[in-house]
N, C-alpha and C positions, 0 to 999 in steps of 0.2 A: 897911292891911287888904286881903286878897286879894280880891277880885270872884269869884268864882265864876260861871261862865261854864253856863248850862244847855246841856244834851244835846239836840238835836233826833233824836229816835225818827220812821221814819218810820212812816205814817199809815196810812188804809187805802187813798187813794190813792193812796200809794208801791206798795203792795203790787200794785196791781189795774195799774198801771203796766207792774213789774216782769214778775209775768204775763202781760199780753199781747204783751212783748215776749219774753219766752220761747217763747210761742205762738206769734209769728209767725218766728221762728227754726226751730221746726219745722217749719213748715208749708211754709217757703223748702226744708227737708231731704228730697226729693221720693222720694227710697231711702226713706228712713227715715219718711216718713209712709206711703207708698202701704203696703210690703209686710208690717206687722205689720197693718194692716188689708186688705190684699186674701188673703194667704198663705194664714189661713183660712177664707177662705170658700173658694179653689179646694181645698183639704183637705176640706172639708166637703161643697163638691160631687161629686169624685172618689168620697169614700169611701162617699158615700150611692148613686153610679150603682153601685160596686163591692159591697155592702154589701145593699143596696134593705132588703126586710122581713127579713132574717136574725135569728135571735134569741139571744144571749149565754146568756142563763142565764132557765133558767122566764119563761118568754114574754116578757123584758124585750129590747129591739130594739140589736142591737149599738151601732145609730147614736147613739141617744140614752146609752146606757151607757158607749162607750169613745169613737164620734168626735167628739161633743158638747163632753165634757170636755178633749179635747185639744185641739181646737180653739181654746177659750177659753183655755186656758195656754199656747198657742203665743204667742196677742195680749199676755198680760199678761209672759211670759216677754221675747219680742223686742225690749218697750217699755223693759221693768227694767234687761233685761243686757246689751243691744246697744245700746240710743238714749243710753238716760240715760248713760250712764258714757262717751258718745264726745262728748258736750258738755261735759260738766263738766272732760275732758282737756282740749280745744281751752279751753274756760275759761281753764284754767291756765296752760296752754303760751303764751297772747298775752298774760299779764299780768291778762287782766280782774279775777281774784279780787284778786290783792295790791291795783290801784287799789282795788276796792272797799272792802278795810282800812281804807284812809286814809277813809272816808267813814262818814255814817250808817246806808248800806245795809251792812250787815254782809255778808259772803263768803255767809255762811249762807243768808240770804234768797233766793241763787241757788239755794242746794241746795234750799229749801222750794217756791219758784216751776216747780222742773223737775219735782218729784214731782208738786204737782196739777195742771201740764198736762201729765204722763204718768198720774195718774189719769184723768182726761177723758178723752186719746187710747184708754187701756185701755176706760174708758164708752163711748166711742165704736165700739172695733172688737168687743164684747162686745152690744151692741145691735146692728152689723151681721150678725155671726154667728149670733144666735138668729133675727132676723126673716129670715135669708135660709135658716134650718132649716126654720121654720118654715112659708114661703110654697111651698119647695120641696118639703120632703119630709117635710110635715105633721107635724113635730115641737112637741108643747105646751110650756107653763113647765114648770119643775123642779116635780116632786112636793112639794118642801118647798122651799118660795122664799125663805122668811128662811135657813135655813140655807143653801139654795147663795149668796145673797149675801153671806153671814158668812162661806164658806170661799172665795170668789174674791177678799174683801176680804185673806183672810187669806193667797190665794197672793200677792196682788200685793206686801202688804207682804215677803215672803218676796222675790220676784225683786227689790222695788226695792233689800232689806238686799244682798243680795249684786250689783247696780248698781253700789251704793256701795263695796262689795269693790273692784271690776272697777277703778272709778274711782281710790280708794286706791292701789291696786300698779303701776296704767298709767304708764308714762313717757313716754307720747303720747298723740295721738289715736288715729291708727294700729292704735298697740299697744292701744288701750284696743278697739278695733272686734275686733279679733284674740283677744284674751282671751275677751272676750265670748262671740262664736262661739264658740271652742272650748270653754266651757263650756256655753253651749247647748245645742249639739249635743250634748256629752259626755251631759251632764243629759237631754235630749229619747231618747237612745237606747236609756238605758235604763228610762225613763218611758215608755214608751208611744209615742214620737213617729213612728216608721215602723213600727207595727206591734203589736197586744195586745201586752203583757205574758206572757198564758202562751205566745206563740209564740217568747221568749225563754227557754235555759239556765234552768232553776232558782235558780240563785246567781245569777245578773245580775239575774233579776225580783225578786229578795227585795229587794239591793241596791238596785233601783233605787227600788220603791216607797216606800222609807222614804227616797231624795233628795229636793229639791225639786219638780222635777218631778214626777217618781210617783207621788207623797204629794200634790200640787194635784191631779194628773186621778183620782188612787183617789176623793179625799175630795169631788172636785166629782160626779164618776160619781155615789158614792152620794146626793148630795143630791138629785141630778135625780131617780132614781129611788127614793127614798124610804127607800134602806136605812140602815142605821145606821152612822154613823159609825165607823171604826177610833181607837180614842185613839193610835195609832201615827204614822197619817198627821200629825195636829193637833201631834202633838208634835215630830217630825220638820220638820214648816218653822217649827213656834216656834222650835224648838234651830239652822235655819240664821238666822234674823233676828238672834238673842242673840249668835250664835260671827261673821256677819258684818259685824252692825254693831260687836261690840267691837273685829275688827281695823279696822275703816275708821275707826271713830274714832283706834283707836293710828297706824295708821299715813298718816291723808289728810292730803298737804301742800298750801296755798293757792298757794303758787309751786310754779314749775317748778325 
């Protein structure tokens, strides 16, 4: 008769492990930690000296309206599409995922471990940027604070699905740093990132607001200031999580 041999699953020590070694990978990543947490704040200080009391629309303050909300999708964007996807490559590219195969820590556990200390680091550069609105240029909470933190929950998931994209198609580190940006950037430019929206072509801002981008800083914009949500926006980064996570599933390989 066979012995059946149990499965050791690990624990939540494994887990709590696993994350702080993730975390302190980061933190070793001195690019990659400082500038999604310093970039906005110098954006935020910039465009509040440039900016001061100006008012967007019926007495609502450009800064809180359009530099606010960019600011925080710059933090969650650079963490998603640029950090996470250029570890997960080096991941690959040294072996570490396949060793893990062979093991009780599944591959996967890495992917899970990256996302909440890129959640955090997002908490993190998301608290510096309000408190330094704040202290500076007397900016209050969002008008509706459960929903702005429902839809900055709902960007991040948005930038970490297509992370996962970046990561998927990358055939390096490298490449996976290179993708990134130029999606970024791609995404950042016609979202708002150097500049409102209506100070863009027509067709580019329509474009743009229903990308990733656009679609975080319209839908965070309106939470702050209390307007009503677009179902455009909401639908627009549901429909990138769905379309990015199905290719990253189809296509992510654990070896290089």
């Amino acid at each position: 008769m066979t012995e059946t041999v149990p499965v050791h699953r690990p624990g939540p020590r494994s887990w709590a492990i696993l994350v702080a070694a993730e975390a302190k990978m980061v933190a070793r990543d001195t690019s990659g930690l400082v500038v999604p947490l310093g970039l906005p704040v110098l954006i935020l200080v910039m465009n509040g000296l440039a900016f001061g009391g100006e008012d967007a629309y019926e007495g609502i303050p450009v800064f809180e309206r359009y530099v606010m909300p960019v600011a925080l999708t710059i933090v969650i964007a650079m963490i998603g599409v640029v950090n996470m996807p250029s570890f997960l490559s080096y991941y690959r590219r040294t072996k570490i995922l396949r060793r893990l195969s062979a093991t009780p820590a599944n591959p996967a556990m890495v992917l899970a471990a990256q996302v909440i200390v890129g959640i955090v680091q997002s908490v993190i550069g998301v608290v510096i940027g309000v408190a330094a609105a704040m202290a500076f240029f007397d900016v209050g909470l969002p008008d509706r604070l459960g929903a702005a933190l429902a839809v900055l929950g709902l960007a991040a998931l948005t930038m970490y699905a297509i992370g996962m994209f970046v990561a998927a198609i990358a055939p390096s580190p490298n490449a996976s740093v290179a993708i990134g940006l130029v999606i970024f950037f791609a995404l950042g430019a016609t979202g708002g990132m150097f500049g409102p929206t209506g100070n863009l072509p027509r067709p580019v801002a329509a474009v743009g607001e229903v990308l990733p981008f656009g679609a975080s800083v319209q839908a965070v914009g309106n939470a702050w200031v209390g307007a009503d949500q677009s179902p455009a926006h909401l639908i627009a980064m549901a429909a990138a999580i769905i379309v990015s996570t199905a290719i990253a599933i189809r296509l992510f390989r654990w070896d290089a």
